[in-house]
N, C-alpha and C positions, 0 to 999 in steps of 0.2 A: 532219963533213958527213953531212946525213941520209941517208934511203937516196929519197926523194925527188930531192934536188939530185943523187945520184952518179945517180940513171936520166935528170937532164936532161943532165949533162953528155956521158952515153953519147951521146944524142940530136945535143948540141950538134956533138962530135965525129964525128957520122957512123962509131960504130960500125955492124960489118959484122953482130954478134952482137945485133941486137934480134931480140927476138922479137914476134908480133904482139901477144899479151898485155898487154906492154909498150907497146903503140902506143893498143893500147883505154886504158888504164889515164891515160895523159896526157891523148888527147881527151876521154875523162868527166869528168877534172880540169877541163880547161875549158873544160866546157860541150856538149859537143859528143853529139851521138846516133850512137847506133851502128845503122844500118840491116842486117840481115840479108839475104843474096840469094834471092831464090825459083830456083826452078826447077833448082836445083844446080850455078848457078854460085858462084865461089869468091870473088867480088865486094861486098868491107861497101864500105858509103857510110856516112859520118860527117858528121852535119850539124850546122849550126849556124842561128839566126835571125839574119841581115845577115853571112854570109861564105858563102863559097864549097862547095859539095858537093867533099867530097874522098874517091875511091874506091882503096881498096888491098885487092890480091889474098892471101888468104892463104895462101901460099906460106912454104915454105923452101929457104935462108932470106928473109929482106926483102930485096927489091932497093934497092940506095943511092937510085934516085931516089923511092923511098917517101918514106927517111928522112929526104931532104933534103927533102920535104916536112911530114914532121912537125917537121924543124927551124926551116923556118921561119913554121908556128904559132908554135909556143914563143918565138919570138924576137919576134913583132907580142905577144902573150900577155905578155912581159915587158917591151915597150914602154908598153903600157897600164897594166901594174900601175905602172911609174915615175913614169905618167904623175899616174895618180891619185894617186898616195904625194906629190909634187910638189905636185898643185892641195891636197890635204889640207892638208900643212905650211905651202903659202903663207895660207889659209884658218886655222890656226891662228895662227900670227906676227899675221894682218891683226887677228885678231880680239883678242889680247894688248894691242895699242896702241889699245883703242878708251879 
């Protein structure tokens, strides 16, 4: 197992042991912008173009219902990638029998 999949599965599992690091590191995976907070609050906004602003405090450690928000990115994130890998194959089959 890579050490990519063992960091989703932590994710998946709602380990208590993420660190933020780890939270940047998935959202730049996909896609997502890391907004820094002015003023000296402790507040990143992570955005994305057609989903939701999602803001987590960095803190120690992460609070589960962080996590459980970056789990379930991951889980729409590996809906889409099936989704495509799906329309691909059917796109290739279709195209085999021409």
């Amino acid at each position: 197992m890579s050490s990519w999949d063992k960091l989703l599965k932590r994710f998946l599992e709602l380990d208590h042991d993420i660190r933020f690091e780890e939270i940047v590191k998935v959202m730049k995976e996909y896609g997502y912008e890391i907004k820094q907070p002015k003023g000296g609050s402790s507040h990143y906004s992570f955005v994305k173009p057609g989903c939701s602003r999602i803001v987590i405090p960095r803190h120690k450690p992460i609070k589960k219902v962080y996590v459980k928000m970056i789990k379930k990115v991951i889980e729409e994130e590996m809906k889409e990638d099936e989704s495509r890998t799906q329309l691909l194959h059917e796109s290739v089959v279709s195209y085999g029998n021409c």
